[in-house]
C-alpha positions in Angstrom: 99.2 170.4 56.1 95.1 170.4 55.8 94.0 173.6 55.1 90.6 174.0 57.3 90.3 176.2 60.5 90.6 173.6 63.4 88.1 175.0 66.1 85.3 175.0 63.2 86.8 171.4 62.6 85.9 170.3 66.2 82.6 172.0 66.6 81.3 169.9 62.6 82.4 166.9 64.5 80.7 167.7 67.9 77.3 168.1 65.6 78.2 165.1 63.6 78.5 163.0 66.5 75.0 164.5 67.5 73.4 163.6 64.7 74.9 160.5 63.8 74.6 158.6 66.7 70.6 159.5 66.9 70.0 158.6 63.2 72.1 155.2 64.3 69.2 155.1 67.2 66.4 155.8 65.0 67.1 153.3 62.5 67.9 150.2 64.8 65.0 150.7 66.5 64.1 146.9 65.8 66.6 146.1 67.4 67.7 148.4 70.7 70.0 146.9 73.2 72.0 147.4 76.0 74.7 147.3 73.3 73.2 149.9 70.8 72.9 152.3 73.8 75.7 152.4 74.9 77.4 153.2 71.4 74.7 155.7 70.4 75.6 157.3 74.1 78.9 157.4 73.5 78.9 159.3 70.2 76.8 161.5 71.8 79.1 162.3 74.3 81.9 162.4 72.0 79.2 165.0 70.1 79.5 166.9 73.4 83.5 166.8 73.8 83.7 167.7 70.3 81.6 170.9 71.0 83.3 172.1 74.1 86.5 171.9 72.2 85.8 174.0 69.7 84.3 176.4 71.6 87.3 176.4 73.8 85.3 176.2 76.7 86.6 175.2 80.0 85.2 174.3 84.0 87.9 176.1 86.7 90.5 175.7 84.3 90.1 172.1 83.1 88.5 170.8 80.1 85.8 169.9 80.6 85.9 167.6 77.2 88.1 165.6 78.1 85.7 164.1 80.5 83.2 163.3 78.2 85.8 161.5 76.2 86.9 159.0 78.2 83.5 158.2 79.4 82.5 157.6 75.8 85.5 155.5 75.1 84.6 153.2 78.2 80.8 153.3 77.0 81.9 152.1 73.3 84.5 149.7 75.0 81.8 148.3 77.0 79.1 148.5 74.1 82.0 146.0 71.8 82.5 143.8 74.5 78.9 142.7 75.2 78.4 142.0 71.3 81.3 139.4 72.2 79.9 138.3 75.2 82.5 139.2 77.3 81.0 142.1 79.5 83.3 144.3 81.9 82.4 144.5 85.6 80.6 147.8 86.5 82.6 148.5 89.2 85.7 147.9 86.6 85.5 150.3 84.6 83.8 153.1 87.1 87.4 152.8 89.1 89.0 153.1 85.6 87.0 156.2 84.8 88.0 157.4 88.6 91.6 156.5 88.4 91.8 158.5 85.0 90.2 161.5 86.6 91.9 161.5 89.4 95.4 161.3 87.9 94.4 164.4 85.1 93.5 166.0 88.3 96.5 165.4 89.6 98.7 166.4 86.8 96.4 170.0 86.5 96.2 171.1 90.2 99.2 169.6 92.2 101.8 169.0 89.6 100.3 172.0 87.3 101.6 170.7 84.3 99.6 171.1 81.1 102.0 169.7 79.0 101.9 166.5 80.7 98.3 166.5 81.3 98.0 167.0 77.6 100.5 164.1 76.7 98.7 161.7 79.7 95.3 162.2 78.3 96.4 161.4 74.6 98.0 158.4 75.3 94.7 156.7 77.5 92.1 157.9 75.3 95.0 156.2 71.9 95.4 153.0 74.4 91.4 153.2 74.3 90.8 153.7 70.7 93.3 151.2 69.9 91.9 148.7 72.2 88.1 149.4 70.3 90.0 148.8 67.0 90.9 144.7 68.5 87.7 144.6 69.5 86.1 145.7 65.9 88.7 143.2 64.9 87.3 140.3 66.7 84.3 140.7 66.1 84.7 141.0 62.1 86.5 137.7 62.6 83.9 135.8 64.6 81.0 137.1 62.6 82.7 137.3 59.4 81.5 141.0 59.2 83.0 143.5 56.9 81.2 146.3 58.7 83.2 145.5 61.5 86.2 146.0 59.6 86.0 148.7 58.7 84.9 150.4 62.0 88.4 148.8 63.3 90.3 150.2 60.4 88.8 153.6 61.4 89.6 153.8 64.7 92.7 152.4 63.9 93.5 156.0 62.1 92.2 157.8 65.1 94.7 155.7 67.0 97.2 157.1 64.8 96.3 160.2 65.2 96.0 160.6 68.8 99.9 158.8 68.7 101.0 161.6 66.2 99.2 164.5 68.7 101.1 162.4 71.7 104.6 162.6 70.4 104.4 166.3 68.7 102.8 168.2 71.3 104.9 170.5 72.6 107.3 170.3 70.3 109.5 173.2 69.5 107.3 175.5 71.7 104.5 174.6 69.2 101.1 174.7 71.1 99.6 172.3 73.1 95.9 173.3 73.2 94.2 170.6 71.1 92.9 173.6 68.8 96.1 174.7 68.3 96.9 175.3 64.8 99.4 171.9 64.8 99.8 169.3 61.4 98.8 166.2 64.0 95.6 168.4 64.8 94.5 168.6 61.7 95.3 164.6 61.3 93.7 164.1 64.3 90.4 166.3 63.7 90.1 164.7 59.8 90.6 161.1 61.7 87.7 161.7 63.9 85.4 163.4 61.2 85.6 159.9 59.0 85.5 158.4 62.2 82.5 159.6 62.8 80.4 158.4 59.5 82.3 155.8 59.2 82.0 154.5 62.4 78.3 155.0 62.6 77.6 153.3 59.3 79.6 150.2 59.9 77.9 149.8 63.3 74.3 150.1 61.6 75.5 147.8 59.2 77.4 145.1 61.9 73.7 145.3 63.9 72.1 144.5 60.4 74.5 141.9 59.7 73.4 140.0 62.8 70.2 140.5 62.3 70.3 138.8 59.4 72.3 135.9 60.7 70.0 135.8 63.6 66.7 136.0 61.4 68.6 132.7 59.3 69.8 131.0 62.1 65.7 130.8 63.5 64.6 129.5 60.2 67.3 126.6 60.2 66.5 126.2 63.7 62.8 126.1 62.7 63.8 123.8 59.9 65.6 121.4 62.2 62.6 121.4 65.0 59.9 120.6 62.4 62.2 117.8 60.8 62.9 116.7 64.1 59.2 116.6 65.1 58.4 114.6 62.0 60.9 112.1 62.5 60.2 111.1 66.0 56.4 111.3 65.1 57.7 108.5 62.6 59.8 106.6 65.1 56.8 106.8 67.6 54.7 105.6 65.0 57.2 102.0 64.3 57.8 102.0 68.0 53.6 101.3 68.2 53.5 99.1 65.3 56.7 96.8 67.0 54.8 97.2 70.4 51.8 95.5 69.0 53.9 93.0 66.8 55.1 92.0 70.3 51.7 92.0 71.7 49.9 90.0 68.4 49.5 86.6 70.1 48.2 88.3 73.1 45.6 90.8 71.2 45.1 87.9 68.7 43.7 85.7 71.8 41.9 88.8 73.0 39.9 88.9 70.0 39.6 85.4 69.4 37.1 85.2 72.5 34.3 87.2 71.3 34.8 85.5 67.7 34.4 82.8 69.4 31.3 83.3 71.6 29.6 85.0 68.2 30.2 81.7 66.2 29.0 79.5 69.3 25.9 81.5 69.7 25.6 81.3 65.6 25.6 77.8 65.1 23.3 77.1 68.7 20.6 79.2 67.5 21.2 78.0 63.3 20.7 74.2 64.9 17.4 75.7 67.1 16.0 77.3 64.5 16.3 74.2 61.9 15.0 71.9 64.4 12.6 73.9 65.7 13.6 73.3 69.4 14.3 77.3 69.6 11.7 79.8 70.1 11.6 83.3 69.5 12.7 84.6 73.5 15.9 82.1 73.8 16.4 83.1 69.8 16.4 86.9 71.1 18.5 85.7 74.0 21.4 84.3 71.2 21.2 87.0 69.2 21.8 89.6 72.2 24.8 87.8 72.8 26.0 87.9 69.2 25.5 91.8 68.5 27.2 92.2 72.6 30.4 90.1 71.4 30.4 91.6 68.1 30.8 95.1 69.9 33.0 93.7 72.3 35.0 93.1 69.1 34.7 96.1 67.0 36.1 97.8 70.4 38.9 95.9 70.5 40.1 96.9 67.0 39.0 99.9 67.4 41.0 100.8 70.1 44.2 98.5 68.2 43.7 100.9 64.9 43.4 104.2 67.1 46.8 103.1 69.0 48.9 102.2 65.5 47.2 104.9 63.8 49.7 108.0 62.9 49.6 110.6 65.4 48.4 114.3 64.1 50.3 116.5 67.2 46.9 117.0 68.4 46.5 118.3 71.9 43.6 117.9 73.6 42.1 117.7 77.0 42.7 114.0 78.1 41.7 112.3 81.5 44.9 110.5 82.9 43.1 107.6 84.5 40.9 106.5 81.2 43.9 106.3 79.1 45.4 103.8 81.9 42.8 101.5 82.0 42.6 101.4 77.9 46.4 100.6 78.2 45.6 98.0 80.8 42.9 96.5 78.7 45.5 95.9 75.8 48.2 94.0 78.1 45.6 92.4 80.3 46.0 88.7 79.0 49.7 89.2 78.0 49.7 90.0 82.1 47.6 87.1 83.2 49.0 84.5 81.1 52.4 85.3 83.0 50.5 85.2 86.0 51.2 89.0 86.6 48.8 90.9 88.7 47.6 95.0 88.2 46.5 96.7 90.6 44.3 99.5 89.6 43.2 101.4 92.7 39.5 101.6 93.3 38.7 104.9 93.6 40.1 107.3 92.3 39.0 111.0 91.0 39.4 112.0 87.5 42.7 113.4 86.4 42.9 116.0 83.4 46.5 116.8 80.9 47.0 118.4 78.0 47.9 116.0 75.0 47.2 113.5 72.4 45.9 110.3 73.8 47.1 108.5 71.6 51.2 109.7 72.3 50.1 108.9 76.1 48.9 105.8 75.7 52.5 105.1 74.1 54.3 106.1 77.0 51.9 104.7 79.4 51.8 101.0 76.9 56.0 101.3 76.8 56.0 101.5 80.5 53.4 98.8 81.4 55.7 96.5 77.9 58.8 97.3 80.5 57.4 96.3 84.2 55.9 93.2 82.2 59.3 91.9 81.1 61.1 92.7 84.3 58.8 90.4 86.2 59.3 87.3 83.9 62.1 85.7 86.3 60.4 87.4 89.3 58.8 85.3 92.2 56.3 88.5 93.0 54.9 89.1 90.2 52.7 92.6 91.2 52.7 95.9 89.0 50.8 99.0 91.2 49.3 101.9 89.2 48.3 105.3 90.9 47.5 108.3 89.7 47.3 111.4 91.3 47.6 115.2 91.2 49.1 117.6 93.5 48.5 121.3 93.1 49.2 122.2 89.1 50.7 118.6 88.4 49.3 115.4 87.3 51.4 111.9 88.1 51.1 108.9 87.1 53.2 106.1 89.0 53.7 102.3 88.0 55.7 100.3 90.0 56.7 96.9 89.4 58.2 93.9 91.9 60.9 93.3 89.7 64.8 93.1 90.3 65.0 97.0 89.9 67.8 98.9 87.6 71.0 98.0 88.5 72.7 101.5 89.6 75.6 102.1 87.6 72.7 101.9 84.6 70.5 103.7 85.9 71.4 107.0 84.4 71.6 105.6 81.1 68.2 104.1 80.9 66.2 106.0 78.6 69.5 107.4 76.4 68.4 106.4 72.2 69.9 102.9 71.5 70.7 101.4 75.3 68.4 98.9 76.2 69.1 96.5 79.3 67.0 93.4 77.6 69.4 91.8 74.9 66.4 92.3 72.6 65.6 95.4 72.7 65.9 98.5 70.3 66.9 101.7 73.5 64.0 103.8 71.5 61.0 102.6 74.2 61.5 105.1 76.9 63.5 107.7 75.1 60.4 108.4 73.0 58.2 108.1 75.9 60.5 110.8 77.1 60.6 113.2 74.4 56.6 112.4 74.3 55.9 113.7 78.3 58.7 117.1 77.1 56.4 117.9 74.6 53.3 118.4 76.7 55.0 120.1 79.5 56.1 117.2 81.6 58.8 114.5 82.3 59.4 110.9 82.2 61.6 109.7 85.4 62.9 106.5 86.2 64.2 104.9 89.8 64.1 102.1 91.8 61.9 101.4 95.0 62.8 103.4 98.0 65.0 101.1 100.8 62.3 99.3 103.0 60.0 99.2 100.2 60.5 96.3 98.5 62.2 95.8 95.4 61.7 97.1 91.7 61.5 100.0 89.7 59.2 103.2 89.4 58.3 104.8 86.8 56.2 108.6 87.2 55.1 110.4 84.4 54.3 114.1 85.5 52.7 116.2 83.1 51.0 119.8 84.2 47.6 119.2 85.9 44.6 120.7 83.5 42.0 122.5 86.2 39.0 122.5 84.0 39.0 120.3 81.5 36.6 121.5 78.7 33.2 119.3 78.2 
């Protein structure tokens, strides 16, 4: 049918598949995997098989290629079937691999039939190919990859081949040696030489192909993070502004004391002054008191524009406990003026996180905004701070003598959009959460311990900094 000399045949596609498969291991070298070796090793092996049969070389009297064949087959097999995620058991296909040997054995040294040791190792290593081919298949349609195509397509005409060798050999006292000068030989040896560029190419260009996918995928992904990052920086940023439109009569009152005590002291030492009832040390003592409250002042919007202001994603060494009583300062006479007690403890060492100050001040103001409206139909009116570290973690822990969560909401607290007040937006605590992920740590939520009292706990953990820089 072909007119080529079929041992030279099988010793060009024993080098080919020496060649090919390391130029296929050179050039992905980006990108070496499990995967990659075991189809580089298998066309090497196949490189081997190829050899021995051309060289009609045999171990006791049984080919030795025909080992290195159906190792390669399962290597391929295997190699397909982790790009689909869908691995094969070890010890699966190393009793396959036995089975096959010992039933060629079998067939050779009990049975001593060649002819059907012939027919029984065309038929597993066509079942094999075939079952590469679906698996080429697959993946072409789940990655949409023509490469992969085209190595199914490929193997699918080695399939064929090995089929045509199966049902001819033997035939009409024809040969049955595999170098046998046969017409499905020479279909099967020119199926295997495309085969083997063929094959090789497509799987360089399949592993490119995903590359290339994967390389898009991570900029999307990328895309989506930084998006995502900027919108809840600007949700975080209206979640402060509605905290302090909630807090305005309270920080309003706040401020109006030292505006107060600087226009009191004003007018006192204008009238001393104009009268001349004020001298120079009780005028010194008034103006003290003016520049004190004026400070007092200027802190308090201060600290008001730092908390609305638009956070930058800074990270920074921060000390737990100062952020605390900052918060504390801000809801301090919305607290007293519902007759709400804090408890600060009194001593306390200084606690150091990675993070913005102004993000954890959010989380630690949305907590404090919480415990303060849980207590407004409360006869114990108590919130208790503490904040502590234990080996590399820092928590924070405010507990309130509220009614609690009830539990069947309890897992839902802190979802985007459910709230438990009938005024509120569900974006409090799921920002606070998404805050404390950012910087390492989590936001939980639970209710008092039995025997404990009632109410709920809040801890924020975030990783402990050892030695915060000066």
């Amino acid at each position: 049918m072909f007119d080529f000399h079929i041992p030279t045949a099988f010793l060009i596609i024993g080098l080919l598949y020496l060649i090919l498969p390391t130029v296929t291991w050179i050039v992905l070298a980006d990108q070496r995997s499990v995967q990659v070796a075991l189809w580089c090793g298998g066309g090497l092996m196949i490189g081997i098989a190829g050899i021995l049969t051309g060289m009609t070389v045999k171990l006791p009297g049984v080919p030795l290629s025909a080992y290195f064949l159906i190792a390669a087959n399962f290597a391929r097999m295997q190699s397909l079937r982790l790009d689909l995620g869908l691995p094969s058991r070890t010890r699966t296909l190393v009793t396959a691999i036995i089975l096959f040997f010992s039933c060629f054995e079998f067939l050779h040294l009990v049975l001593l039939d060649a002819l059907w040791r012939v027919r029984f190792n065309a038929a597993v290593n066509a079942a094999l190919i075939f079952y590469l081919a679906a698996l080429a298949q697959r993946i072409g349609k789940t990655e949409q990859s023509r490469s992969a195509y085209w190595i199914s397509g490929v193997y699918s005409f080695v399939g064929i081949g090995l089929l045509l060798r199966l049902v001819t050999v033997g035939q009409d006292g024809g040969p049955i040696n595999l170098i046998g000068d046969g017409w499905s030989t020479q279909v099967l040896a020119l199926a295997v030489v495309l085969s083997s560029v063929m094959g090789h190419v497509g799987y360089v260009g399949m592993a490119l192909d995903r590359s290339r996918r994967r390389e898009i995928q991570a900029a999307a992904d990328q895309a989506r993070k930084e998006e995502s990052l900027r919108l809840s920086a600007q949700i975080a940023h209206l979640d402060r502004q509605r905290s302090l439109g909630q807090m305005s009569a309270s920080l309003g009152h706040e401020l109006k004391q030292p505006l107060t005590a600087i226009l009191t002291n004003a007018q006192v030492a204008q009238r001393g002054w104009q009268s001349g009832a004020l001298d120079t040390q009780r005028l010194g003592v008034f103006l003290d008191k003016i520049v004190h409250n004026t400070q007092r002042a200027s802190q308090i919007i201060e600290r008001i524009r730092d908390y609305i202001r638009p956070s930058q994603e800074r990270s920074e060494p921060v000390m737990l406990n100062h952020v605390v009583h900052e918060v504390v300062a801000l809801v301090a006479d919305d607290a007293l003026g519902k007759q709400i007690h804090i408890e600060l403890p009194a001593m306390e060492p200084p606690v150091w996180v990675m993070g913005d100050p102004i993000a954890l001040s959010q989380i630690v103001l949305n907590v404090f905004r919480n415990a303060i409206d849980a207590l407004a139909d409360a006869q114990k009116r108590d919130i208790v701070v503490e904040c502590d570290k234990e080996k590399t973690w820092a928590t924070l822990r405010i507990r309130d003598s509220g009614p609690g969560v009830a539990d069947n909401l309890l897992s839902q607290v802190g979802t985007p959009f459910f709230s438990t007040k009938t005024t509120g937006m569900g974006m409090g605590l799921s920002i606070s959460r998404t805050i404390a992920e950012q910087y390492g740590g989590k936001l939980t939520l639970r209710n008092t311990a039995a025997g404990q009292g009632s109410g709920a706990v809040v801890e924020l953990t975030l990783p402990l900094l050892l030695a915060p820089t000066p």
